[in-house]
C-alpha positions as CSV (number, residue, x, y, z in Angstrom):
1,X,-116.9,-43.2,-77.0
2,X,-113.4,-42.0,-76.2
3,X,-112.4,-39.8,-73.3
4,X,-109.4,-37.4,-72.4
5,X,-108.4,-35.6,-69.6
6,X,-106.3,-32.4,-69.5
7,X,-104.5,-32.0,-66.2
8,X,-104.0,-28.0,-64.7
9,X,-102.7,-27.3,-61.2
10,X,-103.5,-23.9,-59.3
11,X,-103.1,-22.7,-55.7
12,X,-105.7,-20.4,-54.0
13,X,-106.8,-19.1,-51.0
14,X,-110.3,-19.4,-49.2
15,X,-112.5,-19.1,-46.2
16,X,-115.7,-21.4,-46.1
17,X,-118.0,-19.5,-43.4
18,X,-121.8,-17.7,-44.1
19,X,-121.8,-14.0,-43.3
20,X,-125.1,-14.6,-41.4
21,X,-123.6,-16.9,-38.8
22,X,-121.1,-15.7,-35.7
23,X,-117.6,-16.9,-35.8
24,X,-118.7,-19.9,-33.2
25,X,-121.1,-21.5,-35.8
26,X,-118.8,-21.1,-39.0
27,X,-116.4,-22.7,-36.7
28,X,-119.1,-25.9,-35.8
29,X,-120.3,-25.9,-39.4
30,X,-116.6,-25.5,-41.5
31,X,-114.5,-26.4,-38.9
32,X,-111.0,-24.9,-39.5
33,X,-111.8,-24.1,-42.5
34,X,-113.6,-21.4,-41.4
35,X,-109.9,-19.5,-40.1
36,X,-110.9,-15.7,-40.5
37,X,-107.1,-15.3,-41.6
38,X,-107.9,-17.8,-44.6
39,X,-105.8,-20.5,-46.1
40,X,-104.9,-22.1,-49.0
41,X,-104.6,-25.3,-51.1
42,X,-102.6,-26.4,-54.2
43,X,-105.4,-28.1,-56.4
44,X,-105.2,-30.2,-59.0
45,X,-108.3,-29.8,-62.0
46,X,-108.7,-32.5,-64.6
47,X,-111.0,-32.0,-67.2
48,X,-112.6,-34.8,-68.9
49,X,-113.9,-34.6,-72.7
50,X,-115.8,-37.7,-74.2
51,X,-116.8,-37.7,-77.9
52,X,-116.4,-39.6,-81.2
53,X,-112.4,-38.8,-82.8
54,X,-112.9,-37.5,-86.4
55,X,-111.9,-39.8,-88.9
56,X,-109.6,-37.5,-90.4
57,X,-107.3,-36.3,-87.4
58,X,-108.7,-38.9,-84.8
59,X,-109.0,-36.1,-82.6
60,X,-112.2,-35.4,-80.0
61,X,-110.4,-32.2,-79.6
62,X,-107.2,-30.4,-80.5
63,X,-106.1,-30.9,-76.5
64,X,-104.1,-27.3,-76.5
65,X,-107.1,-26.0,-77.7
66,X,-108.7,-27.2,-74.5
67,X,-105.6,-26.1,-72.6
68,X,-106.2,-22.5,-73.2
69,X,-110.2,-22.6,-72.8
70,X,-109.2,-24.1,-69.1
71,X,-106.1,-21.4,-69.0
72,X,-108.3,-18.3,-70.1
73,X,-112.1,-19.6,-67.9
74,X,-110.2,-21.1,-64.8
75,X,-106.7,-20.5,-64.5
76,X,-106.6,-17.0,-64.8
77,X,-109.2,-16.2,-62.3
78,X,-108.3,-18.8,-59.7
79,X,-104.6,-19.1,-59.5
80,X,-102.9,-17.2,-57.1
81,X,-106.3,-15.6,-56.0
82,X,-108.8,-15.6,-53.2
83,X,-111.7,-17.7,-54.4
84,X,-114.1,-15.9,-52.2
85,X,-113.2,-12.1,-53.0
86,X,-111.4,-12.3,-56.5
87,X,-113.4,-15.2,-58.8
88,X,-116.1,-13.4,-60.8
89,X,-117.5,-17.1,-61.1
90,X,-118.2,-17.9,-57.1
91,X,-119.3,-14.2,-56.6
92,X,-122.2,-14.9,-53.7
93,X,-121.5,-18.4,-53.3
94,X,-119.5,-20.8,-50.5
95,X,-115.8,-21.8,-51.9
96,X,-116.6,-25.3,-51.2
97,X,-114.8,-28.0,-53.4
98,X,-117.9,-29.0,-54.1
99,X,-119.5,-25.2,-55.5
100,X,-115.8,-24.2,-57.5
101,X,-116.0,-27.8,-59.3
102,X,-119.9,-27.2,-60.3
103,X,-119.0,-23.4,-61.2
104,X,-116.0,-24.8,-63.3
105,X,-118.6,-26.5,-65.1
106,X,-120.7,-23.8,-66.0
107,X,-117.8,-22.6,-67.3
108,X,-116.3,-24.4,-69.6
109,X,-118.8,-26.3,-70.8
110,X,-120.3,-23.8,-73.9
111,X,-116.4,-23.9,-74.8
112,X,-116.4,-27.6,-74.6
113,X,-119.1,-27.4,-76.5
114,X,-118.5,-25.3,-79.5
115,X,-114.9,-27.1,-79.6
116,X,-116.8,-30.2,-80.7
117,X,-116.5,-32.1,-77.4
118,X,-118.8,-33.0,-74.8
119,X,-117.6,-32.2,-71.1
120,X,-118.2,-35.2,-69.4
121,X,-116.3,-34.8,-65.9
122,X,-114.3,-31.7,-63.4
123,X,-112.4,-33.4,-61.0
124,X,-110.7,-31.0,-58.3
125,X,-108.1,-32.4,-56.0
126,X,-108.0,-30.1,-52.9
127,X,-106.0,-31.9,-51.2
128,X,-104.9,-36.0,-51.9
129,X,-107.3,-37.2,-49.3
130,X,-110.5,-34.4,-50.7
131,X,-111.6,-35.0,-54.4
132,X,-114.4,-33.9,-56.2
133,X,-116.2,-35.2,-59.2
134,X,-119.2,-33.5,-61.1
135,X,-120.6,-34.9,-63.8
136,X,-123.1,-32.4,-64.9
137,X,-126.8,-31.6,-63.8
């Protein structure tokens, strides 16, 4: 089994907070990450492919063909925006690390798929000391 990674950077803003709590438990919960005025980060996304090469083109994947499935799923929806109002992908959920990297799954995954790879890993950066892995269900 081989693996390969494609590297993508974006910045966003967000707000982790639940609308059902006040201000004071958002606060206790997210910490200042629940700022009402937002913030942002600059991530880093790798995307991690496993699968047999061909034996013709020892390729898993054509890598720029992985390039713009990340670029058309993820990069257009995310970079620049704010993950909890703008990304049709985290509609109703938390902008965790944790929730955009599972939701980045789910999304590239049937185009991983019908590449001929087999998504084996998102890794999101948030920040250099914050990563997050997901490895599937």
């Amino acid at each position: 089994m081989v693996y390969i990674t494609r590297r993508e950077h974006f910045s966003a803003a967000h707000r982790l907070f639940l609308p059902d709590y006040p201000d004071e438990r958002n606060a206790d919960v997210f910490g200042k990450c629940s700022n009402p005025n937002w913030h942002g980060h600059n991530y880093v996304l790798y995307v991690t492919i496993k699968g047999e090469p061909d034996p013709d083109t020892g390729l898993i994947v054509h890598i720029r063909h992985v390039s713009q499935l990340i670029d058309e799923k993820i990069l257009q929806k995310v970079d620049h925006k704010n993950l909890n109002l703008e990304v049709d992908f985290l509609k109703g959920k938390v902008p965790t690390s944790e929730n955009v990297a599972t939701s980045m799954w789910k999304e590239l995954e049937p185009g991983i798929r019908e590449l001929g790879g087999i998504l084996h890993c998102i890794r999101l950066e948030q920040s250099e000391n914050n990563i997050i892995e997901y490895y599937g269900e």
